[in-house]
N, C-alpha and C positions, 0 to 999 in steps of 0.2 A: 504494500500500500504506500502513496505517496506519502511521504509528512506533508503539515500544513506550513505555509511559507513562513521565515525566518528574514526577521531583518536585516540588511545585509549593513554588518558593525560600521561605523564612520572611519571615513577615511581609508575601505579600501577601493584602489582604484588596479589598474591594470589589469591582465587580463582573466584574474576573478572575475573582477566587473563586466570584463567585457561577455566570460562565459555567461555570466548573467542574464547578459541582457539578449544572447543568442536562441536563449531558451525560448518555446515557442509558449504561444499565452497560455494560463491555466493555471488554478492552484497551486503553489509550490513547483513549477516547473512538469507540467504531466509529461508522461514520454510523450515520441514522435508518434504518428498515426501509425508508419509500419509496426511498432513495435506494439501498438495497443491492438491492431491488426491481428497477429501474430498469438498474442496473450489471447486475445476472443476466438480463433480459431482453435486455440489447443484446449482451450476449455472445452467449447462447442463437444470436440471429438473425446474429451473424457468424459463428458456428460452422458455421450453417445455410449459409449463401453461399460457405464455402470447400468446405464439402464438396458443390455444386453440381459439374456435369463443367461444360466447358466446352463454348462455346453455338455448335452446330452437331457437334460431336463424340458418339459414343454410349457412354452411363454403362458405368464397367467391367465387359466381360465379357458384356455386352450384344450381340446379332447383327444387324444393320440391314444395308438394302439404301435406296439412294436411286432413288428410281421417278419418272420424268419421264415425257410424253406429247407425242408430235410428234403432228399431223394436221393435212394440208392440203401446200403446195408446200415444197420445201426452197429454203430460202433464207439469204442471208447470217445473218440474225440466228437463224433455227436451227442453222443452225454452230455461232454463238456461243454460244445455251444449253445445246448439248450439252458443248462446253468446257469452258464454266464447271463442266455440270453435272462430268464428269471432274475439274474439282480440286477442288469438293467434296468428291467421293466418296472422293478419294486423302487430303486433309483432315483429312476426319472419319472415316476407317478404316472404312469400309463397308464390306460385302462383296462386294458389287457396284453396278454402275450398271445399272439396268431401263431400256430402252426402248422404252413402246410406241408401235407404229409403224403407220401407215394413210395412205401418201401417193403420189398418182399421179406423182410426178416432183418434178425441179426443176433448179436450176443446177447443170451441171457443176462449176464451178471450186469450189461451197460443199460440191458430193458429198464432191471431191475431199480439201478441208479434214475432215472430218466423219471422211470411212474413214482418212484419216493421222493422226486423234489417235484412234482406233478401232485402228489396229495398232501404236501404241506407247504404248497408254494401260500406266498402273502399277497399275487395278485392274481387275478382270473385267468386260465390257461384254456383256449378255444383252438382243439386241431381242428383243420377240415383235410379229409383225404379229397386230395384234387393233382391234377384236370379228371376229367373225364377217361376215365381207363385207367386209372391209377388206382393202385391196393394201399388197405393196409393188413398184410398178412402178417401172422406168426409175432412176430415182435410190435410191427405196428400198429396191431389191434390192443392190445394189453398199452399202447400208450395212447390210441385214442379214447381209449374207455376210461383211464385217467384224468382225461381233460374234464373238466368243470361244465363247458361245450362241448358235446361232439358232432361235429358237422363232414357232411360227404357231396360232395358231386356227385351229377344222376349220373350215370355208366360206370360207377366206383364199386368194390366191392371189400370185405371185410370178416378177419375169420382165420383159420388154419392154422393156430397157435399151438400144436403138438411139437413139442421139441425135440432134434432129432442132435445126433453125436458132430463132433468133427469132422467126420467125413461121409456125413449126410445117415446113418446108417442109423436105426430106430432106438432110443432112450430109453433106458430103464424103467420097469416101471415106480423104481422109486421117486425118480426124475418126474413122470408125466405126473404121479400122485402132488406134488411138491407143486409144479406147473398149475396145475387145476387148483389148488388151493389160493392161489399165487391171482389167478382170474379172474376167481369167485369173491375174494375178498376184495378186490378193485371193484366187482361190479357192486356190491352189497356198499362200500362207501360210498358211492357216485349214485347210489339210485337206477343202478342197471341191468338190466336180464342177466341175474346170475346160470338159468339154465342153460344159453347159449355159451355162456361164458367158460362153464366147464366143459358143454359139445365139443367148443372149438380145441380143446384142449385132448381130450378123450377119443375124439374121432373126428379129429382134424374137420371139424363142420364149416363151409364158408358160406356168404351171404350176401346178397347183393344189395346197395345202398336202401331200394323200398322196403325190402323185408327188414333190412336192421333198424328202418324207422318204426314199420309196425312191429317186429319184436321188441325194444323198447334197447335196442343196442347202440343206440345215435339220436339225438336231439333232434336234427334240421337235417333237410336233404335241399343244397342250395346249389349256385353252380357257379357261383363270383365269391372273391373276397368280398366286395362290397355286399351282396345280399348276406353273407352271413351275417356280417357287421352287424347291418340293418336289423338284420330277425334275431339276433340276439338281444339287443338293446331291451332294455327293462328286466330280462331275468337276474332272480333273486341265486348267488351263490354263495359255497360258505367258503371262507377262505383262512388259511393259515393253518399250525400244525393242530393238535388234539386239544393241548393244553391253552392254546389259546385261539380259538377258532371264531370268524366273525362272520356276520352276513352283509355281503355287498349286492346293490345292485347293478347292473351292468350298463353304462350309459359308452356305447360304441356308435350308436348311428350317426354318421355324419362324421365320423372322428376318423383325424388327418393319421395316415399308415407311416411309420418311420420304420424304414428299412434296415435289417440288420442279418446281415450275412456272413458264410464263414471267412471270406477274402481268401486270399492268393494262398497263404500259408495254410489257412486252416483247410482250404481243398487240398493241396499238398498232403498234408496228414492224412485226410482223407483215403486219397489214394492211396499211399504207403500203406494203409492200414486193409486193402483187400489181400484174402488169402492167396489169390494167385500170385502176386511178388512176394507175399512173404513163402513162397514155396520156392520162386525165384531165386531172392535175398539167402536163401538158407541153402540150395544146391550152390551158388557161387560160391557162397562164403564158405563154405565145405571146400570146395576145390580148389580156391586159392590156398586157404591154408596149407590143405596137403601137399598142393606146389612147392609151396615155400618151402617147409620141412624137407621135401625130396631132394630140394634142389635151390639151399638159401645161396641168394646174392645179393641184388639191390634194395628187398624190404618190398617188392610191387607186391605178390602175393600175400605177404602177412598184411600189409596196412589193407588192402582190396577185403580180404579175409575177414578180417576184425570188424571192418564199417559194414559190410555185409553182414554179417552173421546178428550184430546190431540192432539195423533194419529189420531184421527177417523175424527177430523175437519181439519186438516192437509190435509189428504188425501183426503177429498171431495172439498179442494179448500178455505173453509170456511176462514182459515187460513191461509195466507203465511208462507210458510217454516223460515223464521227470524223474525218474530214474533211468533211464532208456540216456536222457539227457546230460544227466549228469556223469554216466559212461562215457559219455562220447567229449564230454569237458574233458576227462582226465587220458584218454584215448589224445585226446589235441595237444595237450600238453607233453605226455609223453614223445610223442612223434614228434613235437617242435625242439623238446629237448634231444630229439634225437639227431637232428639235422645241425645240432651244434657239436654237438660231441662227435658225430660220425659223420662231417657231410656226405655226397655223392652229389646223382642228379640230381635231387629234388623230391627224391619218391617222400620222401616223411614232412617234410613242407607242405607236399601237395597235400597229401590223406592227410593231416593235420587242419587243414586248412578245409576241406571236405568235411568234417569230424566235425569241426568251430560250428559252421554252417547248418547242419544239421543238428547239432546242440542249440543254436538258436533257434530254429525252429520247432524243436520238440519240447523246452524246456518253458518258454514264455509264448502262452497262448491266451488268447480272451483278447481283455482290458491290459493285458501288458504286453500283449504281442509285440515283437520289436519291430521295427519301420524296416522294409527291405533296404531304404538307403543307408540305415545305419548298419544293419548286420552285414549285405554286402562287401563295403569298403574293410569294417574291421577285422573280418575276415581275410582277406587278400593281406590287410596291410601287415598283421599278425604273420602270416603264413611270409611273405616276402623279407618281414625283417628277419626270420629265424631263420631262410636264405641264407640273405645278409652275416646276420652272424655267423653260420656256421663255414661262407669262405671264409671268412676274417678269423676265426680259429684256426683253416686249412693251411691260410699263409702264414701265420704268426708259428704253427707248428713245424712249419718247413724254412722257415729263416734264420738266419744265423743267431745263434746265443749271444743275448745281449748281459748274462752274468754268466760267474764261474771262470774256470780254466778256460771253458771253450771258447769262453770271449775276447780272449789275449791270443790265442793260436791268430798267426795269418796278419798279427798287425805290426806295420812299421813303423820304426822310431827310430831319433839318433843320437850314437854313444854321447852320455855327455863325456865322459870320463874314464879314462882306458889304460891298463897296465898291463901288456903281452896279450893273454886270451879271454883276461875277464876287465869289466868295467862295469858302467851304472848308467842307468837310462830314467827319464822322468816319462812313467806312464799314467796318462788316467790322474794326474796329480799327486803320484807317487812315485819314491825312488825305486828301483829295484835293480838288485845284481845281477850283468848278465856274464856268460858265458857262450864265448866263442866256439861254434863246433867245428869248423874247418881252420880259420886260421885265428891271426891274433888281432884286436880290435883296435882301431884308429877312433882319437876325436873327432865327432863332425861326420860319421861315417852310418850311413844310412843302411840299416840290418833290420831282419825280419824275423819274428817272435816263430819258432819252430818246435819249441817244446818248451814244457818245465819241472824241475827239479827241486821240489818243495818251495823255499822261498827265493830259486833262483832259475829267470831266463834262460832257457838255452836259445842261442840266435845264428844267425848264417845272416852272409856279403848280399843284399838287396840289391845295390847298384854304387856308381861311382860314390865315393866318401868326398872330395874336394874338398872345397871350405867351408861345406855347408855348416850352419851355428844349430844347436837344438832348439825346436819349435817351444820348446817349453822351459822357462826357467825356474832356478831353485828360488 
């Protein structure tokens, strides 16, 4: 703020005065117009940033629903974005969470995880199995019947939830008994045809969108995001866990869709996480290694070997993805430490740096996924400087000793001081005795360090002696 004007003392003149009077008119000298320009602008634009909402959250008053898309197998990492997506939507005060859904199956134990944040999520969870010709079988079904809403496109069907082995091959019955109990108690919380519930389980019963409306297996049979929206609006749900459960109503009609997808990485996972690469990932990774062993040289085989094999338990579950990841942390490091200690071409740089990369991507997913431009570069750079270091170990290992004996072999100096075959030399800042091994030594006579002899030089005739003085004085 300006202060208020001051009078200006008597008797000064020069060019105080004259700044004085340069001032343009105003209270106490106001600033220039740029500068009050400049101040009104920057305000303007902070004014502008606080009255921003906050980023993921929707502007007051505002009705949003977060809409995500499953298709293809259930799998660990779609657990994880359906979670994630759940604390978004709790978050950012959404109105609900949309899931559309189109998927022949998948891992029990990720169903499992999926329907148990599904019936104790804290905001309304509405799947629609859509478009039009898309299932929810087997695992699908057991997490539509979780939803709060469950809605289907007309040509959808739903059902076939009989669980069968690893390699497709029919489950115990202690398994299917486990299973049906597992579907019954889903429907029996949700208010849903528990009879169907355990068919689908028992003998593999499926059903097409109209009959699971009239058996009482699905809410809505709709055929848009927007019409479910719509026709859900106004229903009563209860929401949150046992101990603290509430009832909401559902106010979505008309409410703006915020999208939220797995991105680049999280389809990446995805992929990895089908059993045919991981059947891939694990004959590689087998072969290389035996390579290596039969036949160790540059390290291609074991580094190939190790990230394979990785992968391959990753993707069949064996592994959780942040464990999976923090192997492949310590896989990176070794391999960078190895490229110091051992260089070559690059083989353990490279898989080091392959290792990082997929470390990143497996170890930080959701809300901390890392930014491909950041994981990128620090990767490369990481992997290039252990490069780096490991010539600069390669040359530093192969150049001449700069302490010890080894580092006086081979260097020339001149006698200062000479008596028949022995005299004294200033090396390095010290004196030392040498000894002539061919002949006898002259002052001034430039000889060559050849051996030694506990605390004395053995030397040999370098070249002409002349008048040369020693470069070094006492």
């Amino acid at each position: 703020m300006a202060r208020a004007a001051e009078a200006e003392p008597p008797g000064r003149t020069g060019p105080a005065r004259r700044r004085r009077r340069d001032r343009p008119p105003g209270p106490g000298g106001a600033p220039s117009f740029p500068v009050r320009l400049c101040a009104s602008v920057f305000l303007a634009a902070l004014a502008g940033l606080l009255a921003l909402p906050a980023a993921g959250a929707a502007p007051a008053g505002e009705r949003t629903v977060l809409a995500t898309r499953v298709d293809g197998t259930i799998t660990p990492v779609v657990e994880g974005h359906l979670e994630d997506g759940l604390r978004r939507a709790e978050a950012g005060d959404h109105a609900a969470l949309l899931v559309e859904l189109d998927t022949p199956g998948g891992l029990l134990e990720s169903t499992r995880g999926i329907v148990r944040a599904f019936l104790n999520a804290r905001v309304p969870v509405i799947v629609h199995v859509s478009p039009s010709g898309a299932r929810a079988a087997s695992a699908g079904a057991y997490i539509t019947m979780a939803a709060h809403v469950a809605a289907m496109a007309p040509g959808t069907h739903i059902g076939a939830g009989t669980p069968v082995g690893g390699q497709g091959e029919e489950a115990s019955e202690k398994v299917v008994n486990d299973s049906a109990a597992f579907a019954v108690s889903i429907a029996e919380q949700r208010g849903r045809n528990t009879g169907f519930a355990e068919d689908m389980v028992r003998e593999g019963t499926s059903i097409s969108d109209r009959a699971a409306l009239r058996q009482n297996v699905v809410d809505l049979v709709e055929p848009s995001r927007r019409a479910v929206l719509d026709a859900a609006d106004g229903r009563r749900v209860e929401v949150g866990s046992e101990d603290r459960r509430r009832e909401v109503v559902l106010r979505t009609a008309g409410a703006r869709v915020v999208e939220y997808d797995l991105g680049f990485f999280g389809e990446l996972r995805q992929m990895l996480a089908s059993p045919e690469l991981a059947y891939l990932f694990l004959s590689i990774g087998t072969l290389a290694v035996i390579y290596e062993l039969a036949s160790p040289g540059m390290g291609f085989g074991g580094v190939i070997g190790a990230i394979a094999l990785l992968l391959g338990f990753t993707a069949l579950s064996v592994l959780p993805f942040n464990v999976a990841g923090l192997f492949l942390i310590l896989l990176a490091a070794a391999l960078f430490a190895g490229e110091v200690v051992t260089p070559g071409i690059g083989a353990f740089a490279g898989g080091g740096t392959v290792a990082l990369v997929f470390a990143g991507i497996f170890l930080f997913r959701g809300e901390t996924e890392v930014d491909p431009a950041v994981l990128w570069p620090t990767a490369l750079v990481v992997g290039a400087g252990s490069l780096i270091a490991g010539r600069l170990a390669w040359r530093a290992r192969r150049g001449p000793p700069a302490t010890g004996e080894e580092a006086l072999l081979g260097r020339e100096v001149v006698v200062s001081r000479a008596e028949g075959d022995r005299g004294q030399v200033l090396l390095d800042g010290a004196w030392w005795d040498v000894l002539g091994r061919d002949s006898p030594l002259a002052e001034g006579q430039l000889v060559r360090v050849v051996d030694r002899q506990d605390l004395v030089l053995v030397v040999e005739h370098a070249g002409p002696g002349g008048d040369r003085q020693p470069s070094e004085k006492e």
